[in-house]
C-alpha positions as CSV (number, residue, x, y, z in Angstrom):
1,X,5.6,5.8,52.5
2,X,3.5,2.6,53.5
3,X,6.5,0.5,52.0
4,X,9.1,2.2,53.9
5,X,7.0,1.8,57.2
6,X,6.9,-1.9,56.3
7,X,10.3,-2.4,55.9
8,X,11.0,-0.3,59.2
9,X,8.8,-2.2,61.2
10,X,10.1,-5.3,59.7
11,X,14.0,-4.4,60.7
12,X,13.0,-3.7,64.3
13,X,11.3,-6.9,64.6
14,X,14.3,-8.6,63.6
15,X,16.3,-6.9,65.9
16,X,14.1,-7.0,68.7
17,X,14.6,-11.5,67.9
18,X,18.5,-10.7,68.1
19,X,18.9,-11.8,64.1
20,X,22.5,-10.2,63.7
21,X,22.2,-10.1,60.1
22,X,19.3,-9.1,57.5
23,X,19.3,-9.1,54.2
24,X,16.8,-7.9,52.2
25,X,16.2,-7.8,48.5
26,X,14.3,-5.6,46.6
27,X,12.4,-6.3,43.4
28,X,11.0,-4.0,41.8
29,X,8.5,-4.0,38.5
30,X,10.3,-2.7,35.2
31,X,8.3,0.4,33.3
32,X,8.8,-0.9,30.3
33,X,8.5,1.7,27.2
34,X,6.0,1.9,24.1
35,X,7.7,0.8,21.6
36,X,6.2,1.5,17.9
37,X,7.7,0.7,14.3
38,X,6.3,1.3,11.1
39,X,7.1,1.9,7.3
40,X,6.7,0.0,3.6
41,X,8.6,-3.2,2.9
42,X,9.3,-3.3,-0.9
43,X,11.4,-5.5,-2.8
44,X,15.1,-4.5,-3.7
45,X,15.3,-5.2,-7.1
46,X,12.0,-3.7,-8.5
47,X,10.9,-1.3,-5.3
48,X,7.0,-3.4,-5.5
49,X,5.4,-2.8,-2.4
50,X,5.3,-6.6,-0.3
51,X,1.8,-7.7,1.2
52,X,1.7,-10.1,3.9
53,X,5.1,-10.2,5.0
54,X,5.1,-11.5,7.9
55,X,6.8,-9.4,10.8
56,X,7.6,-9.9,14.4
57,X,9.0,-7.5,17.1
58,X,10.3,-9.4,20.2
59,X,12.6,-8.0,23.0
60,X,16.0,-9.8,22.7
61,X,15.9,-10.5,26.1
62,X,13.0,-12.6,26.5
63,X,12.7,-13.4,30.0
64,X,10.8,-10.2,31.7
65,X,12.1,-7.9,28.8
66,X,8.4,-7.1,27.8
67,X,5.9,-8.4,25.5
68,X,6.5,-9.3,21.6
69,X,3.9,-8.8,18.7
70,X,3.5,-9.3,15.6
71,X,1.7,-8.2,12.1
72,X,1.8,-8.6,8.6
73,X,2.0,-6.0,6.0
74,X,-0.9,-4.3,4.4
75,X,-1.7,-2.8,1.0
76,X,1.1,-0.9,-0.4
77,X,3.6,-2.6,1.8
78,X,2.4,-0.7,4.8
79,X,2.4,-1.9,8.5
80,X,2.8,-0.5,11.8
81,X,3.8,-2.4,14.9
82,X,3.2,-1.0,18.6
83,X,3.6,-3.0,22.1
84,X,5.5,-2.8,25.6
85,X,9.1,-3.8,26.3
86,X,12.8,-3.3,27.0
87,X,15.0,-2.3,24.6
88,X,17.5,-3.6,23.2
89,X,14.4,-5.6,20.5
90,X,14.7,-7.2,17.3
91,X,12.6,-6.7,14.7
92,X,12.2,-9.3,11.7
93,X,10.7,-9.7,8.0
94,X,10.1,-12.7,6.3
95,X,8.3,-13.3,2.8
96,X,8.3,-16.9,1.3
97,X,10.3,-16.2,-1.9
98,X,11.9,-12.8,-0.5
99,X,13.9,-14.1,2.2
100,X,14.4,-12.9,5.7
101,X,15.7,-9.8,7.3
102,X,16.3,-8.5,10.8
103,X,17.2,-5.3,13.0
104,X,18.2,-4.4,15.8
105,X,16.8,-1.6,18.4
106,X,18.5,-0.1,20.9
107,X,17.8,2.9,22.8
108,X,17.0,6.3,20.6
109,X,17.4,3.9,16.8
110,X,15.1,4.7,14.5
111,X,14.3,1.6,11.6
112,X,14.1,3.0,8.1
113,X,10.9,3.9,6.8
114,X,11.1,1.6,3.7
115,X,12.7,-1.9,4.4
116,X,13.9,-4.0,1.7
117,X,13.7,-7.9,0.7
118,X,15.7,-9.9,-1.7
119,X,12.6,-11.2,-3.6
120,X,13.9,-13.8,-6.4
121,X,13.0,-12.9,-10.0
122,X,10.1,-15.7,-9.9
123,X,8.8,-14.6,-6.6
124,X,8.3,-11.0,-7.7
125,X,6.6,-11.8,-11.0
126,X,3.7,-13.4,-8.8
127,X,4.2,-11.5,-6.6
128,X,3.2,-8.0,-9.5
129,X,0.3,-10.3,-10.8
130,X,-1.1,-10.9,-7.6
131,X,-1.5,-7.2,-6.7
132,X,-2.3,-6.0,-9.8
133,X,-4.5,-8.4,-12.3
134,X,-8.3,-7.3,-12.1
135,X,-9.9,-10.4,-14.5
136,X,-13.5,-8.5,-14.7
137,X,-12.2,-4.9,-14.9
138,X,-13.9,-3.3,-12.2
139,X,-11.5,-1.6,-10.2
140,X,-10.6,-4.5,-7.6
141,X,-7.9,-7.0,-8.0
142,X,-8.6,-10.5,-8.4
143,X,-7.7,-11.0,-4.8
144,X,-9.6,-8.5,-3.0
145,X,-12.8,-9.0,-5.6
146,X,-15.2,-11.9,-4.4
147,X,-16.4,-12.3,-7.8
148,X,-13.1,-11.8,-9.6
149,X,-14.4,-13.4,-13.0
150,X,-17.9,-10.7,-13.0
151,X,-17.8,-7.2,-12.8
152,X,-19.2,-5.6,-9.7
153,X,-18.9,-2.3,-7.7
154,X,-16.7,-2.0,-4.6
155,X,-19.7,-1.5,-2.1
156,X,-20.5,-5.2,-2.8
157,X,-16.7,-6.3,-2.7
158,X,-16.7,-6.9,-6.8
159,X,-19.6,-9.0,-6.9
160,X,-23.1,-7.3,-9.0
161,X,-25.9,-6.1,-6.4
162,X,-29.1,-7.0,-6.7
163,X,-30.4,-4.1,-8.1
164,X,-28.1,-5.0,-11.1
165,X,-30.7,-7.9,-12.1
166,X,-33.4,-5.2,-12.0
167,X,-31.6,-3.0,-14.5
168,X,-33.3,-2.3,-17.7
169,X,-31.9,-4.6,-20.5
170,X,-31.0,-1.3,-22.6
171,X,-28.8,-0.1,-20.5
172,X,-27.2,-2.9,-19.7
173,X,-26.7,-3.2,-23.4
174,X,-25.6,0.6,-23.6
175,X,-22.8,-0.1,-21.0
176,X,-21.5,-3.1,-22.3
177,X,-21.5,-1.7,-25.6
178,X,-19.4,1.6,-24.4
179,X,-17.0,-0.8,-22.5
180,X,-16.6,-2.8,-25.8
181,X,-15.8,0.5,-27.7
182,X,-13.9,2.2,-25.3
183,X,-11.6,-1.2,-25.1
184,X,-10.6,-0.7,-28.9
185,X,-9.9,3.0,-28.3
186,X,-5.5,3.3,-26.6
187,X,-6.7,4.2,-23.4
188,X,-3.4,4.6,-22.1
189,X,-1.2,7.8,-22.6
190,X,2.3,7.5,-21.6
191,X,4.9,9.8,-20.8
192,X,8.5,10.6,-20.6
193,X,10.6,10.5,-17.6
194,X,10.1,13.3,-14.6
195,X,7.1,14.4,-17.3
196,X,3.6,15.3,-17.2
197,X,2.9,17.2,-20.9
198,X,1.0,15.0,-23.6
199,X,2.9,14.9,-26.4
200,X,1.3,15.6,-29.8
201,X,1.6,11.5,-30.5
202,X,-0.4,10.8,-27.2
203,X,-2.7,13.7,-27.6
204,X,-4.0,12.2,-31.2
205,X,-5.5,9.0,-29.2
206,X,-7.4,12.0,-26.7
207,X,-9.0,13.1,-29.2
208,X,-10.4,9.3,-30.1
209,X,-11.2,9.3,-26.7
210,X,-13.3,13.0,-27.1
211,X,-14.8,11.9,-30.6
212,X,-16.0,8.5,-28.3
213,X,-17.6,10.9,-25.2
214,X,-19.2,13.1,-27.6
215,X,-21.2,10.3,-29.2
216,X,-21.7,8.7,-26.3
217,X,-22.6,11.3,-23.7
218,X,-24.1,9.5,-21.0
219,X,-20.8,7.8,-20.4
220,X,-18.5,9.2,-17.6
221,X,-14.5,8.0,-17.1
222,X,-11.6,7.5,-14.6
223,X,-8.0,9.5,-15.4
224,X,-5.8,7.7,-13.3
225,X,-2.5,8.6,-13.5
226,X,1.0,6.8,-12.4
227,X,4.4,6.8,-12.4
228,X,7.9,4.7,-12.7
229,X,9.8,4.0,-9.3
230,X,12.5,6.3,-10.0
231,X,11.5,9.0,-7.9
232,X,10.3,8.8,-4.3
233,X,7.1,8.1,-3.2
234,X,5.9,12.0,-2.4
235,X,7.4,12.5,-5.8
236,X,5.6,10.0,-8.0
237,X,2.4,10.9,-5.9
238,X,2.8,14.6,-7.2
239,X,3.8,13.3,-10.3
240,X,1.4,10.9,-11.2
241,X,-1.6,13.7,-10.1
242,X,-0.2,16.0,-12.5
243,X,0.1,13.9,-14.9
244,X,-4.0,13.0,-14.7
245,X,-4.9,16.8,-14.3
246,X,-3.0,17.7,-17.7
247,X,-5.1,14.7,-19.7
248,X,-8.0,16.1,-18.4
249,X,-7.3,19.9,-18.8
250,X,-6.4,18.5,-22.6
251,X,-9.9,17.0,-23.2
252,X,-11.4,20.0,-21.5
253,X,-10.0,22.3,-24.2
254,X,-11.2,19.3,-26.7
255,X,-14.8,20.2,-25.6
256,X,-15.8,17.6,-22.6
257,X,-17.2,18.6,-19.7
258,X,-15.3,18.5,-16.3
259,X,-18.0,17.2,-14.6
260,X,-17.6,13.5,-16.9
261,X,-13.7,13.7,-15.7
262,X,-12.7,11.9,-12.6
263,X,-8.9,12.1,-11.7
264,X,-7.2,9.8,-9.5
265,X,-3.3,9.3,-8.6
266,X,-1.3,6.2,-7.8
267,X,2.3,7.3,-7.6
268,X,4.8,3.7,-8.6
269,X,2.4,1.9,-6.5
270,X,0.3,0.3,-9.5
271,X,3.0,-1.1,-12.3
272,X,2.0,-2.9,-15.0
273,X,5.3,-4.4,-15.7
274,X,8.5,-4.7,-13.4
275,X,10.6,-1.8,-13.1
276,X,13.8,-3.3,-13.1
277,X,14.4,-2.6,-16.7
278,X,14.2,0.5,-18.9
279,X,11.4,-0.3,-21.1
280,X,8.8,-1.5,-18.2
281,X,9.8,1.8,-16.4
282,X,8.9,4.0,-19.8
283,X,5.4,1.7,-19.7
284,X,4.4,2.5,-16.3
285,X,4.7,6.1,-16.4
286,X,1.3,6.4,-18.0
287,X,-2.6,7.6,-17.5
288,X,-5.1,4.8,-17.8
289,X,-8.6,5.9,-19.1
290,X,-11.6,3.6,-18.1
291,X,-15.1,3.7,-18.1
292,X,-16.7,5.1,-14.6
Protein backbone atom coordinates (compact mmCIF):
# COMPACT_ATOMS: atom_id res chain seq x y z
CA UNK A 1 0.00 0.00 0.00
CA UNK A 2 2.92 2.51 0.95
CA UNK A 3 4.45 1.62 -2.64
CA UNK A 4 1.38 2.26 -4.46
CA UNK A 5 0.94 5.65 -2.60
CA UNK A 6 4.48 6.36 -3.72
CA UNK A 7 4.07 5.81 -7.04
CA UNK A 8 0.62 7.86 -7.03
CA UNK A 9 2.04 10.66 -5.54
CA UNK A 10 4.98 10.49 -7.77
CA UNK A 11 2.63 10.57 -11.15
CA UNK A 12 0.77 13.61 -9.98
CA UNK A 13 3.80 15.44 -9.33
CA UNK A 14 4.80 14.81 -12.74
CA UNK A 15 1.75 15.92 -14.06
CA UNK A 16 1.32 18.74 -11.96
CA UNK A 17 5.28 19.90 -13.93
CA UNK A 18 3.39 19.25 -17.36
CA UNK A 19 5.99 16.00 -18.14
CA UNK A 20 3.65 14.55 -21.07
CA UNK A 21 5.28 11.29 -20.75
CA UNK A 22 6.41 8.86 -17.78
CA UNK A 23 7.88 5.92 -17.76
CA UNK A 24 8.49 3.97 -15.09
CA UNK A 25 10.12 0.70 -14.52
CA UNK A 26 9.63 -1.77 -12.06
CA UNK A 27 12.22 -4.09 -10.56
CA UNK A 28 11.41 -6.28 -8.44
CA UNK A 29 13.54 -8.90 -6.19
CA UNK A 30 13.32 -12.71 -7.47
CA UNK A 31 12.12 -15.38 -4.67
CA UNK A 32 14.41 -17.59 -5.53
CA UNK A 33 13.61 -21.49 -4.44
CA UNK A 34 15.53 -24.08 -2.11
CA UNK A 35 17.05 -26.05 -4.09
CA UNK A 36 18.52 -29.53 -2.53
CA UNK A 37 20.26 -32.55 -4.18
CA UNK A 38 21.56 -35.52 -2.77
CA UNK A 39 22.55 -39.27 -3.40
CA UNK A 40 25.84 -41.77 -3.60
CA UNK A 41 28.31 -41.39 -6.46
CA UNK A 42 29.86 -44.80 -7.28
CA UNK A 43 31.91 -45.88 -9.97
CA UNK A 44 30.33 -47.61 -13.19
CA UNK A 45 32.38 -50.33 -13.66
CA UNK A 46 32.74 -51.84 -10.01
CA UNK A 47 29.61 -49.82 -8.12
CA UNK A 48 32.58 -48.58 -5.14
CA UNK A 49 31.24 -45.85 -3.37
CA UNK A 50 33.59 -42.40 -4.46
CA UNK A 51 34.87 -40.15 -1.53
CA UNK A 52 35.85 -36.67 -2.15
CA UNK A 53 34.35 -36.06 -5.38
CA UNK A 54 34.23 -32.95 -5.74
CA UNK A 55 30.70 -31.38 -6.67
CA UNK A 56 29.32 -28.02 -7.60
CA UNK A 57 25.68 -26.76 -8.04
CA UNK A 58 25.57 -23.45 -9.87
CA UNK A 59 22.46 -21.78 -11.58
CA UNK A 60 23.16 -21.74 -15.33
CA UNK A 61 22.23 -18.33 -15.40
CA UNK A 62 24.80 -16.76 -13.35
CA UNK A 63 23.99 -13.17 -13.31
CA UNK A 64 21.08 -12.75 -10.46
CA UNK A 65 19.97 -16.48 -10.95
CA UNK A 66 20.86 -17.28 -7.23
CA UNK A 67 23.70 -18.51 -5.26
CA UNK A 68 25.98 -21.71 -6.19
CA UNK A 69 27.57 -24.17 -3.60
CA UNK A 70 29.49 -26.66 -3.47
CA UNK A 71 30.64 -30.11 -1.46
CA UNK A 72 32.48 -33.04 -1.74
CA UNK A 73 31.30 -36.57 -1.12
CA UNK A 74 31.47 -38.29 2.14
CA UNK A 75 31.89 -41.93 3.40
CA UNK A 76 30.08 -44.32 1.27
CA UNK A 77 29.75 -41.95 -1.55
CA UNK A 78 27.20 -39.89 0.20
CA UNK A 79 26.58 -36.02 -0.11
CA UNK A 80 23.84 -33.70 0.00
CA UNK A 81 23.82 -30.21 -1.46
CA UNK A 82 21.29 -27.43 -0.44
CA UNK A 83 21.24 -23.48 -1.39
CA UNK A 84 19.08 -20.64 -3.10
CA UNK A 85 18.49 -20.09 -6.84
CA UNK A 86 16.73 -20.16 -10.12
CA UNK A 87 16.23 -22.94 -12.01
CA UNK A 88 17.22 -24.05 -14.75
CA UNK A 89 20.98 -25.26 -12.45
CA UNK A 90 23.65 -27.43 -13.34
CA UNK A 91 24.98 -29.78 -11.25
CA UNK A 92 28.64 -31.34 -11.72
CA UNK A 93 30.97 -34.31 -10.52
CA UNK A 94 34.42 -34.53 -10.96
CA UNK A 95 37.02 -37.22 -9.46
CA UNK A 96 40.76 -37.03 -10.60
CA UNK A 97 40.95 -40.49 -12.33
CA UNK A 98 36.97 -40.78 -12.79
CA UNK A 99 36.27 -38.08 -15.05
CA UNK A 100 33.59 -35.49 -15.08
CA UNK A 101 29.97 -35.52 -15.25
CA UNK A 102 27.15 -33.02 -15.37
CA UNK A 103 23.21 -32.47 -15.19
CA UNK A 104 20.92 -30.44 -15.77
CA UNK A 105 17.80 -29.14 -13.49
CA UNK A 106 14.92 -27.63 -14.61
CA UNK A 107 11.77 -27.12 -12.92
CA UNK A 108 10.07 -30.44 -11.16
CA UNK A 109 13.64 -32.89 -12.35
CA UNK A 110 14.62 -35.04 -9.90
CA UNK A 111 18.77 -36.23 -10.19
CA UNK A 112 19.19 -39.92 -9.68
CA UNK A 113 19.90 -41.09 -6.28
CA UNK A 114 23.12 -42.89 -7.34
CA UNK A 115 25.39 -41.04 -9.91
CA UNK A 116 27.97 -42.80 -11.79
CA UNK A 117 31.74 -41.97 -12.82
CA UNK A 118 33.90 -43.58 -15.43
CA UNK A 119 36.72 -44.34 -12.92
CA UNK A 120 39.78 -45.95 -15.07
CA UNK A 121 40.85 -49.45 -13.94
CA UNK A 122 44.07 -47.83 -12.14
CA UNK A 123 42.09 -45.13 -10.53
CA UNK A 124 39.64 -47.60 -8.86
CA UNK A 125 42.30 -50.05 -7.55
CA UNK A 126 43.55 -47.04 -5.33
CA UNK A 127 40.79 -45.86 -5.14
CA UNK A 128 39.45 -49.82 -3.13
CA UNK A 129 42.78 -49.62 -1.09
CA UNK A 130 42.27 -46.35 0.04
CA UNK A 131 38.86 -47.00 1.65
CA UNK A 132 39.49 -50.21 2.77
CA UNK A 133 43.24 -51.14 4.06
CA UNK A 134 43.34 -50.95 7.94
CA UNK A 135 47.48 -51.66 8.48
CA UNK A 136 46.99 -52.16 12.45
CA UNK A 137 43.67 -54.00 12.41
CA UNK A 138 41.61 -52.04 14.55
CA UNK A 139 38.59 -51.19 12.87
CA UNK A 140 39.65 -47.79 11.12
CA UNK A 141 41.18 -47.48 7.80
CA UNK A 142 44.57 -46.28 7.29
CA UNK A 143 43.10 -42.96 6.32
CA UNK A 144 40.85 -42.12 8.92
CA UNK A 145 43.25 -43.83 11.77
CA UNK A 146 45.96 -41.27 13.15
CA UNK A 147 48.11 -43.99 14.07
CA UNK A 148 47.49 -46.24 11.12
CA UNK A 149 50.77 -48.48 11.77
CA UNK A 150 49.52 -49.15 15.96
CA UNK A 151 46.36 -50.40 17.03
CA UNK A 152 44.09 -48.13 18.83
CA UNK A 153 40.28 -47.76 19.67
CA UNK A 154 38.09 -45.36 17.77
CA UNK A 155 37.46 -42.91 20.82
CA UNK A 156 41.15 -41.89 20.37
CA UNK A 157 40.93 -41.86 16.41
CA UNK A 158 43.22 -45.30 16.10
CA UNK A 159 45.83 -44.13 18.19
CA UNK A 160 46.42 -46.28 21.98
CA UNK A 161 45.07 -44.04 25.03
CA UNK A 162 46.89 -43.57 27.81
CA UNK A 163 45.49 -45.88 29.97
CA UNK A 164 46.86 -48.50 27.41
CA UNK A 165 50.45 -47.87 28.95
CA UNK A 166 48.92 -48.53 32.45
CA UNK A 167 47.70 -51.95 31.38
CA UNK A 168 48.91 -54.92 33.17
CA UNK A 169 51.64 -56.61 31.05
CA UNK A 170 49.56 -60.04 31.25
CA UNK A 171 46.97 -58.85 29.58
CA UNK A 172 48.52 -57.17 27.12
CA UNK A 173 50.26 -60.51 26.49
CA UNK A 174 46.82 -62.40 26.74
CA UNK A 175 45.39 -60.16 23.90
CA UNK A 176 48.09 -60.25 21.66
CA UNK A 177 48.41 -63.74 22.08
CA UNK A 178 44.44 -64.29 21.14
CA UNK A 179 44.88 -61.92 18.11
CA UNK A 180 47.99 -64.13 17.11
CA UNK A 181 45.76 -67.30 17.36
CA UNK A 182 42.63 -66.05 16.12
CA UNK A 183 44.81 -64.73 12.84
CA UNK A 184 45.76 -68.56 12.02
CA UNK A 185 42.07 -69.63 12.56
CA UNK A 186 39.80 -68.78 8.49
CA UNK A 187 37.96 -66.11 9.97
CA UNK A 188 36.11 -65.51 7.03
CA UNK A 189 32.98 -67.65 5.92
CA UNK A 190 31.74 -66.98 2.52
CA UNK A 191 28.64 -67.58 0.90
CA UNK A 192 26.85 -68.23 -2.31
CA UNK A 193 25.03 -65.76 -4.27
CA UNK A 194 21.48 -64.16 -2.81
CA UNK A 195 22.53 -66.62 0.28
CA UNK A 196 22.77 -66.45 3.93
CA UNK A 197 23.00 -70.53 5.20
CA UNK A 198 26.64 -71.74 6.21
CA UNK A 199 27.39 -74.49 4.32
CA UNK A 200 28.70 -77.66 5.98
CA UNK A 201 32.42 -76.59 4.45
CA UNK A 202 32.16 -73.10 6.14
CA UNK A 203 30.59 -74.32 9.24
CA UNK A 204 33.85 -76.80 9.95
CA UNK A 205 36.08 -73.54 10.29
CA UNK A 206 33.02 -72.27 13.13
CA UNK A 207 33.65 -74.77 14.97
CA UNK A 208 37.68 -73.80 15.05
CA UNK A 209 36.44 -70.60 15.85
CA UNK A 210 34.12 -72.22 19.06
CA UNK A 211 37.01 -74.74 20.09
CA UNK A 212 39.19 -71.11 20.16
CA UNK A 213 36.28 -69.20 22.43
CA UNK A 214 35.94 -72.02 24.63
CA UNK A 215 39.61 -72.04 25.63
CA UNK A 216 39.86 -68.72 25.57
CA UNK A 217 36.81 -67.36 27.39
CA UNK A 218 37.62 -63.95 28.23
CA UNK A 219 37.83 -63.14 24.54
CA UNK A 220 34.71 -61.50 22.86
CA UNK A 221 34.36 -61.04 18.68
CA UNK A 222 32.80 -58.98 15.86
CA UNK A 223 30.36 -60.97 13.07
CA UNK A 224 30.39 -58.64 10.37
CA UNK A 225 28.68 -59.62 7.57
CA UNK A 226 28.78 -58.28 3.72
CA UNK A 227 27.70 -58.72 0.46
CA UNK A 228 28.65 -58.60 -3.47
CA UNK A 229 27.14 -55.47 -5.49
CA UNK A 230 24.71 -57.45 -7.26
CA UNK A 231 21.78 -56.56 -5.40
CA UNK A 232 20.78 -53.01 -4.35
CA UNK A 233 21.84 -51.27 -1.50
CA UNK A 234 18.44 -52.06 0.89
CA UNK A 235 19.09 -55.53 -0.37
CA UNK A 236 22.74 -56.29 0.44
CA UNK A 237 22.00 -54.36 3.77
CA UNK A 238 19.30 -57.03 4.58
CA UNK A 239 21.48 -59.46 3.21
CA UNK A 240 24.57 -58.98 4.64
CA UNK A 241 22.60 -58.72 8.43
CA UNK A 242 21.28 -62.06 7.79
CA UNK A 243 24.07 -63.33 6.84
CA UNK A 244 25.95 -62.28 10.42
CA UNK A 245 22.78 -63.39 12.53
CA UNK A 246 22.93 -67.10 10.96
CA UNK A 247 26.98 -67.35 11.95
CA UNK A 248 26.13 -66.40 15.11
CA UNK A 249 22.83 -68.49 15.68
CA UNK A 250 25.40 -71.39 14.37
CA UNK A 251 27.98 -70.84 17.21
CA UNK A 252 25.10 -70.38 19.63
CA UNK A 253 23.93 -73.93 19.00
CA UNK A 254 27.95 -74.79 19.06
CA UNK A 255 27.74 -73.73 22.85
CA UNK A 256 28.92 -69.84 22.96
CA UNK A 257 27.31 -67.40 24.66
CA UNK A 258 25.31 -64.54 22.83
CA UNK A 259 26.49 -62.15 25.02
CA UNK A 260 30.45 -62.75 23.43
CA UNK A 261 28.61 -62.26 19.81
CA UNK A 262 28.53 -58.79 18.32
CA UNK A 263 26.83 -58.59 14.80
CA UNK A 264 27.32 -55.89 12.45
CA UNK A 265 26.27 -55.38 8.59
CA UNK A 266 27.86 -53.59 5.76
CA UNK A 267 25.82 -54.38 2.71
CA UNK A 268 28.58 -54.12 -0.81
CA UNK A 269 29.88 -51.09 0.92
CA UNK A 270 33.22 -52.83 2.36
CA UNK A 271 34.84 -55.15 -0.73
CA UNK A 272 37.84 -56.69 -0.38
CA UNK A 273 38.38 -57.12 -4.04
CA UNK A 274 36.71 -55.43 -7.14
CA UNK A 275 33.48 -56.61 -8.13
CA UNK A 276 33.86 -56.30 -11.65
CA UNK A 277 34.64 -59.99 -12.03
CA UNK A 278 32.99 -63.20 -10.94
CA UNK A 279 35.50 -64.47 -8.55
CA UNK A 280 36.01 -61.05 -6.42
CA UNK A 281 32.08 -60.98 -6.27
CA UNK A 282 31.98 -64.78 -4.73
CA UNK A 283 34.94 -63.25 -2.18
CA UNK A 284 33.07 -60.44 -1.00
CA UNK A 285 30.01 -62.08 -0.06
CA UNK A 286 31.41 -63.25 3.22
CA UNK A 287 31.35 -62.77 7.30
CA UNK A 288 34.64 -61.56 8.77
CA UNK A 289 35.27 -62.73 12.42
CA UNK A 290 37.62 -60.48 14.57
CA UNK A 291 38.59 -60.09 17.83
CA UNK A 292 36.37 -57.32 19.88
Amino acid sequence: MQILYFFFTLLTKFKQLKIKYLIISLFSLNAFSQVSVGGVVQDEKTLTPLEDVRIQLRPVNQKGAGFWTGTMTKKNGKYKVTTSMNLPAMISYKKEGCGEKSIKLKEGDKVPSVVYLKCTDKAIKAIIIEQTLDTDGDGLVDKEDKCPKEAGSHENEGCPSDTDDDMDTKAQADKKAHFSLMNKLSSKIFFSLNDFMVSEAEKSKLIKIKNFLLTNPSVKINIEGHASRDGNFEYNIILSEKRAFMVKKVLIELGIDSSRLNTKSHGGDKPIQSNSSSQGRSNNRRVEISIQ
